[in-house]
C-alpha positions, 0 to 999 in steps of 0.5 A, spaced: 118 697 850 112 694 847 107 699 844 100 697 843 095 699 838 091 705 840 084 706 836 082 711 832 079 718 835 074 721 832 074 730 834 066 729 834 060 724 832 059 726 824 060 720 820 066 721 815 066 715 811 065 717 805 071 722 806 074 720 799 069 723 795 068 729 799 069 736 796 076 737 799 073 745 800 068 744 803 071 739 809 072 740 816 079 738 817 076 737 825 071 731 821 077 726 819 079 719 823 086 721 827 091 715 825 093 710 831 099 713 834 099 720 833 095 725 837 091 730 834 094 737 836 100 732 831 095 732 826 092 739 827 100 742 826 102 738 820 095 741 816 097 745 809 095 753 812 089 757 808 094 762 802 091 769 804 091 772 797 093 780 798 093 784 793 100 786 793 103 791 788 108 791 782 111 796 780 110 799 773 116 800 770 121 795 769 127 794 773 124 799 778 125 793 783 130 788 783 129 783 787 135 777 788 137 771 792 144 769 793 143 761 793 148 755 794 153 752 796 150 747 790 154 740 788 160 742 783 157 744 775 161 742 770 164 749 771 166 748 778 160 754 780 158 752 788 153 757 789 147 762 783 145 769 784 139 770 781 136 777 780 128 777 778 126 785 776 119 787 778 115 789 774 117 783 768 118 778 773 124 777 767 130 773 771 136 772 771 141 767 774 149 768 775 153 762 777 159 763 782 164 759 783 166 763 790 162 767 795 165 773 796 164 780 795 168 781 789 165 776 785 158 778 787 158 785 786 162 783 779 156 780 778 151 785 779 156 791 775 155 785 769 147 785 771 146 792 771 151 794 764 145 789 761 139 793 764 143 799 761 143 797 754 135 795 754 135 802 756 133 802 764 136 804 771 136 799 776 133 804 782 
């Protein structure tokens, strides 16, 4: 199968020479030159989407909300753990991260118990 050389597609008529120096926030993403091959619904698609920032809450006390995030399986360490936990209180944003070498149940909540006697001892109670 031979493939031929198709000509860049422009979505409109403006001129985009200069597209290098143009102000990035300022640029329409339907004025750029679409590269040989590739559709425009392509590139359209594969475009970085706008954050929405939103005016999220956080909690006021510490450890009121812990959020965690089991992790894995990684490459071996040294230790021979193939998997992290990690535990992000709220309102600080303090983290930690527990290695496990297993992920069962059993070391995960022996996790946790060794987590929140910590919390514990900083004179807090995980919610």
């Amino acid at each position: 199968m031979v493939v031929e050389p198709v000509e860049p597609v422009t979505t409109d008529d403006k001129d985009t020479t200069d597209i290098e120096s143009a102000d990035p926030a300022a640029m329409d993403p339907m004025d750029v030159d679409i590269a040989p091959g590739l559709c425009e619904t392509c590139i359209h698609t594969k475009q970085q989407q706008k954050v929405i920032h939103t005016n999220a809450s956080q909690t006021s006390t510490p450890f009121e909300l812990v959020h965690s995030d089991l992790c894995g399986p990684i490459r071996h360490s040294i230790g021979g753990a193939q998997y992290y936990i990690i535990y992000i209180d709220d309102c600080t944003r303090y983290t930690e991260v527990y290695f496990l070498i297993t992920k069962t149940a059993e070391e995960i909540s022996a996790k946790f118990r060794h987590y929140q006697a910590w919390v514990e001892t900083q004179g807090y109670h995980i919610k």
